[in-house]
C-alpha positions in Angstrom: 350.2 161.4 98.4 350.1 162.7 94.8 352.6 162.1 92.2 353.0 165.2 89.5 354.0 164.3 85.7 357.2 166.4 84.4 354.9 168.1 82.1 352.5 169.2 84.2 352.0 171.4 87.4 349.2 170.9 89.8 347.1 173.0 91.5 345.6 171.7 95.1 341.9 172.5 96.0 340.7 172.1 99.0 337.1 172.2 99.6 336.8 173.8 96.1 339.5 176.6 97.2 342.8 176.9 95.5 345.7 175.8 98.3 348.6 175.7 96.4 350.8 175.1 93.2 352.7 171.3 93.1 354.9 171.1 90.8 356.5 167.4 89.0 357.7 164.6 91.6 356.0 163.0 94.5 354.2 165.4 97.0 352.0 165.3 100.5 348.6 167.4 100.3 347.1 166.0 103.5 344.6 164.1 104.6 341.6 163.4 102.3 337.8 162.1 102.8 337.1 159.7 99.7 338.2 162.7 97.4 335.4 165.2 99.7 338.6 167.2 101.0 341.2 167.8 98.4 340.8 168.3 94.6 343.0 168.3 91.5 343.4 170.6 88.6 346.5 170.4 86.3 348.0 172.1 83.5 350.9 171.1 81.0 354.3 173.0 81.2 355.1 172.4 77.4 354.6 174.9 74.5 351.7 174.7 73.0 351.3 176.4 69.1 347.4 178.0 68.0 347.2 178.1 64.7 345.5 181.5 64.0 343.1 181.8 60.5 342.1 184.9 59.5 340.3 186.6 56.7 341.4 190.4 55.9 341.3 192.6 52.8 344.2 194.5 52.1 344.5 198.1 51.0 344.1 197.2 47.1 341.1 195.5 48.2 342.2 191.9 47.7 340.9 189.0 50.0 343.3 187.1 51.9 343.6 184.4 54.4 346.2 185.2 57.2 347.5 182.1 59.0 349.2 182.9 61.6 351.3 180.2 64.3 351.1 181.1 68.2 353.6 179.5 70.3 352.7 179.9 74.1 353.6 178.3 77.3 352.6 178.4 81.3 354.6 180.9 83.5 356.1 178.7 86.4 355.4 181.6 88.7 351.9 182.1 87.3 350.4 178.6 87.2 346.9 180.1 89.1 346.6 182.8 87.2 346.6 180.5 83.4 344.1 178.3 85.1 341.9 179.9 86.6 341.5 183.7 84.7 341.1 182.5 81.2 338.1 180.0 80.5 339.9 179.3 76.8 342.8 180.2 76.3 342.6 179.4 72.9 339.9 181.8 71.8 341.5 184.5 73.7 345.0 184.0 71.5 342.3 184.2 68.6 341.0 187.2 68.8 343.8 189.1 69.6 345.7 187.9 66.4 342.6 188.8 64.8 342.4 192.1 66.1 346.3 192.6 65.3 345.8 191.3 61.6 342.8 192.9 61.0 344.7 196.2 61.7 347.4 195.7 59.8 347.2 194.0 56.7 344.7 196.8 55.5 347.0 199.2 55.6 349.4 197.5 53.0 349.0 196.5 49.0 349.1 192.7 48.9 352.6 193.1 47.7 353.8 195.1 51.1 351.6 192.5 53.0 354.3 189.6 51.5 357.1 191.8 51.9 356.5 193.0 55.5 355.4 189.2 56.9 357.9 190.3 59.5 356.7 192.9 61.2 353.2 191.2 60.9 354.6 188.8 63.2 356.6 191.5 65.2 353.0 193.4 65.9 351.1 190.2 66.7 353.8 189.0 69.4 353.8 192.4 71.1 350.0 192.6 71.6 350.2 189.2 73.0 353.1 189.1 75.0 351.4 192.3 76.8 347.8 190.9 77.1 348.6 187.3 78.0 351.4 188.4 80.6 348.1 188.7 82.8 346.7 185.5 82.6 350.4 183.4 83.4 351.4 182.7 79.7 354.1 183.2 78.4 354.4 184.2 74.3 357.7 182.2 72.9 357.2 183.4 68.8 354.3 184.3 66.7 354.6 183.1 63.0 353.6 184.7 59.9 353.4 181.2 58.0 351.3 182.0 55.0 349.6 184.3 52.8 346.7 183.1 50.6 345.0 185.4 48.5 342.2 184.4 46.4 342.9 181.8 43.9 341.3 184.3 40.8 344.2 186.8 42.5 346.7 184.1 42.1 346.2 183.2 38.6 346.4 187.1 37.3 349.4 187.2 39.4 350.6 184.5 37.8 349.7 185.5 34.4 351.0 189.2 34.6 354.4 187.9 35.7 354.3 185.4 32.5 353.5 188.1 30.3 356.2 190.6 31.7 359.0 187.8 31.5 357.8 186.9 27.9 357.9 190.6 27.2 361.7 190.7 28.5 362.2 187.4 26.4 361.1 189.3 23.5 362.9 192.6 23.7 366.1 190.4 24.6 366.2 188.5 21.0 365.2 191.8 19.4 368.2 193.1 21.0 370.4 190.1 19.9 369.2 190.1 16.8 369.7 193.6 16.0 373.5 193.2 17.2 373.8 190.5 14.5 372.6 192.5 12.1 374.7 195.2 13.2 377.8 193.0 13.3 377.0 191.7 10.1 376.9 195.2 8.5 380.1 196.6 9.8 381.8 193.2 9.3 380.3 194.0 5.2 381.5 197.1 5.2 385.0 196.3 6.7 385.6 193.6 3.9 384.3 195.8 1.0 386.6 198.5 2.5 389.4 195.8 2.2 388.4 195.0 -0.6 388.3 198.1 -2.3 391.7 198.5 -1.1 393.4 195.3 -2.4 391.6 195.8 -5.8 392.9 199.7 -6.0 396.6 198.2 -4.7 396.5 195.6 -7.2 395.4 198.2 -10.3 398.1 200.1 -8.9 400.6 197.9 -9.2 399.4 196.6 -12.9 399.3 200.1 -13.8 403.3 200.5 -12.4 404.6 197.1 -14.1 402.8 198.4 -17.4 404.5 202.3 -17.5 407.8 201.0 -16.2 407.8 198.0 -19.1 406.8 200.3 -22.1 409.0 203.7 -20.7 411.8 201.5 -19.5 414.9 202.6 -20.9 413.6 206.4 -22.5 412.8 209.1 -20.7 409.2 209.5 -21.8 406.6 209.9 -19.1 402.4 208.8 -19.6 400.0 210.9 -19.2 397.1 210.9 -16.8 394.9 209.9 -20.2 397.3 207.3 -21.3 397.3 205.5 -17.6 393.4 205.5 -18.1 393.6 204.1 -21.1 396.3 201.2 -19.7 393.8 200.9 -17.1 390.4 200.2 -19.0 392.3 197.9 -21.2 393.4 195.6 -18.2 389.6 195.7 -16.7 388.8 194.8 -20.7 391.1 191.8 -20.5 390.0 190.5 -17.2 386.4 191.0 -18.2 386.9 188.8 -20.9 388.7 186.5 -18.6 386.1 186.2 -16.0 383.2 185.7 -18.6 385.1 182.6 -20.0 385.8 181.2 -16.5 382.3 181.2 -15.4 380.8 177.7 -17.2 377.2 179.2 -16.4 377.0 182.6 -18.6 374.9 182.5 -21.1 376.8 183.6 -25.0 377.9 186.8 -24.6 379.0 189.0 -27.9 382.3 191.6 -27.7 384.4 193.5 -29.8 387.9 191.7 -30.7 389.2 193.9 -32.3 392.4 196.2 -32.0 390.0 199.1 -31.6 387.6 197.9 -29.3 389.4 199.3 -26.7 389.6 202.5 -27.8 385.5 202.5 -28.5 384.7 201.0 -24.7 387.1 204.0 -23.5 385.5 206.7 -25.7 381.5 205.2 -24.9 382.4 205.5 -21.5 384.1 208.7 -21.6 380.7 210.2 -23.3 378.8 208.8 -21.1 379.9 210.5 -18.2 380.2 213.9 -20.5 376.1 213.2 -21.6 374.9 212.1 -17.7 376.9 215.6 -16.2 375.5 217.7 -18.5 372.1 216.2 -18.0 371.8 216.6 -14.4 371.2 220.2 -13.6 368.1 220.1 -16.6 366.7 217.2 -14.2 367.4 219.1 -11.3 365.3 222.3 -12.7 362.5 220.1 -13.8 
């Protein structure tokens, strides 16, 4: 009388010969001489995992370590061939990840090698599930579980992705910055535009008020000089106004006179005369 663990099938031997397969519960083998007769071997039912290292180059020629998890378990149906064809099971799984790995991985850059983990594992499964079909096992998952290159390879990995993220970093505030300066420009140019335009509306209207209060009530009509000259003597005045409002200028001496207008207007006028006849004598030399 034998009793067989859940976990576990037995195989009867009698006189060193397999018998038969028992599998968990209580079972009769037969009569037995102080243990001469009838012989045990056993084998568990549950899923065992080989984990598989293995050392491969890839096809950039950097060293890596493969590991690789095997998940395997006994065929009900093939209990005598898993114990008695194979010697170790374990070494067998081994060499044929090995053999799967090493034929593999060296056809891929290390970066394809991360990438395609999957069909790593989908390679490695097939060759066992065929091979160990044979010997009663049955191949539940193979497991692509790590990568490891060599730690020198690590840190330049490491390093070139630093540099390329502070290179991004870099061209990313250059680009900010120059939209600020851009910005900062048109907003400039937008509020010297207005400006231009409130100052030209508001010589406009001083230049109105002044030709409607002297012509008001005759018929007479300014010319384009006399406007200029209404004009320069309103800049004049608010020259004179500005310089007295700011409490930081330094003494600064001008013409009071009745006149003085008259002189500013006629200095500038030959000014501009002297600086256009000039020009084309420059622009021959």
């Amino acid at each position: 009388m034998v009793t067989v663990p859940q976990d576990k099938y037995y195989a009867v031997e009698k006189f060193g010969k397999f018998s038969h397969i028992l599998k968990p519960g209580l079972a009769t083998v037969g009569c037995d001489c102080m243990g001469c007769c009838i012989s045990f071997r056993s084998i568990t039912s549950r899923v065992e995992q080989n984990n598989v290292v293995v050392s491969t180059k890839t096809k950039d020629n950097v060293f890596v370590q493969v590991r690789v998890a095997v998940q395997q378990s006994v065929m009900p149906d093939q209990c005598q061939s898993a114990m008695y064809k194979l010697q170790n099971v374990h070494e067998q799984i081994e060499s044929y990840v090995a053999d799967v790995v090493r034929s593999s991985v060296p056809m891929m850059t290390l970066d394809e090698a991360f990438e395609k983990k999957d069909d790593i594992s989908d390679a490695v499964q097939k060759k066992l599930t065929n091979e160990m079909t044979a010997y009663g096992f049955s191949i539940q998952k193979a497991l692509v579980t790590e990568l490891q290159p060599n730690a020198d390879v690590v840190a330049s990995m490491n390093e070139i992705n630093k540099q390329r993220r502070l290179r991004d970093a870099s061209q990313m505030a250059a680009d900010a910055e120059k939209v600020k300066v851009v910005k900062a420009a048109e907003a400039a140019r937008d509020a010297a535009e207005l400006q231009g335009q409130g100052i030209a509306r508001q010589r406009r209207a001083i230049i109105d008020g002044l030709r409607d209060s002297i012509t008001a009530g005759s018929e007479e009509t300014l010319s384009t000089e006399k406007i200029s000259e209404l004009l320069l003597i309103t800049q004049y005045f608010e020259t004179l106004r500005d310089v007295a409002a700011n409490n930081k200028s330094s003494t600064v001496f001008l013409p009071n006179g009745p006149g003085a207008v008259q002189d500013v207007q006629a200095q500038i006028r030959n000014g501009m005369l002297t600086g256009a006849a000039g020009a084309p004598d420059q622009l021959r030399m």
